[in-house]
N, C-alpha and C positions, 0 to 999 in steps of 0.2 A: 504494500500500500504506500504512497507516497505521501512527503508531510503535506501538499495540498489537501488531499483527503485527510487526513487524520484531521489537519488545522478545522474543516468542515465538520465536520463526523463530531467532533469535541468542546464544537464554538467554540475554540480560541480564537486566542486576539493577539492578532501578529504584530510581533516588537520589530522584526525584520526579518524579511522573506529575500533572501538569493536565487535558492531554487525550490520551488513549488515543485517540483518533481523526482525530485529527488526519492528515493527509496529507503523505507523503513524496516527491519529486518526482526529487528526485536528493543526489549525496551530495559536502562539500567537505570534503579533506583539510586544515588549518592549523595552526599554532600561534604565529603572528607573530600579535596582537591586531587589528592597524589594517588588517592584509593583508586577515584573515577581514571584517573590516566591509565594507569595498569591493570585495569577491568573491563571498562568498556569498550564493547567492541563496534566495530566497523559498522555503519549500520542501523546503528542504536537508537534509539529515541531516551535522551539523556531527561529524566527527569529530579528537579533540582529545588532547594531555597536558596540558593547561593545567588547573592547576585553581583560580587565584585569582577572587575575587569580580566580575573585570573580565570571565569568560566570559557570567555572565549578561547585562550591562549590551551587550556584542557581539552574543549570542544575540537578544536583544528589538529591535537597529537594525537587523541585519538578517533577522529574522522566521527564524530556521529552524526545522524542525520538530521538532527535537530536538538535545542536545548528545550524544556518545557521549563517553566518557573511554576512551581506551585503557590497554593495559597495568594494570589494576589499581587508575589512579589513583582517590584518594578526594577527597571535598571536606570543608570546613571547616562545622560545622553553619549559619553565618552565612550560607554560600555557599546551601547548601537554603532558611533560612529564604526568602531573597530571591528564589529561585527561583520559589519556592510562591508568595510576592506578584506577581511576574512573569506566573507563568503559564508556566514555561519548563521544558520537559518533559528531565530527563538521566538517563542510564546511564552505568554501567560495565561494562567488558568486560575479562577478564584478557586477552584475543586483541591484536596488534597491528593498528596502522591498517590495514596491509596486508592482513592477515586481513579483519579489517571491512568494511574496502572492497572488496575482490574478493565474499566475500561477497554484499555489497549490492548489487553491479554483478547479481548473478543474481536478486534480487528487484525492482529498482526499475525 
């Protein structure tokens, strides 16, 4: 499924979209930085609270296909700009990860 679909399918609300087509494989729950780096895989639909500048630079090492912010979090407009240079596709969702994720388990 691709995060266009998921972003639809989940009304989120996209913080910055690169690619709408991109492909979603499966989905990592984290919020420890270095944990998500050496866990998530290729593919992933990363969902997160995190919302400093260090999510993008995470998101790009290990390729996932989207970041998701749970609970409402927002980011820092630095944090988009980088984004958008990245190439690194995120949402917000008021829902908890749990929400999100069970969710997702019925789409992915």
């Amino acid at each position: 499924m691709t995060v266009g679909q998921i972003s639809e399918k989940l009304e989120l609300k996209a913080v910055t979209v690169c690619d709408a087509d991109r492909t979603a494989e499966g989905v990592y729950i984290g919020d420890l930085l270095s944990w998500v780096m050496g866990r998530a895989s290729t593919d992933d639909v990363w969902i997160t609270i995190m919302s400093n500048i260090n999510i993008v630079a995470v998101a790009a090492l290990a390729d996932v296909a989207c970041i998701i912010l749970a609970e409402d979090v927002e980011v820092d407009e630095d944090v988009k700009l980088t984004a958008k240079e990245k190439e690194i596709n995120i949402f917000t969702s008021s829902k908890t990860a749990y929400e999100l994720a069970t969710e997702l388990s019925a789409l992915i």
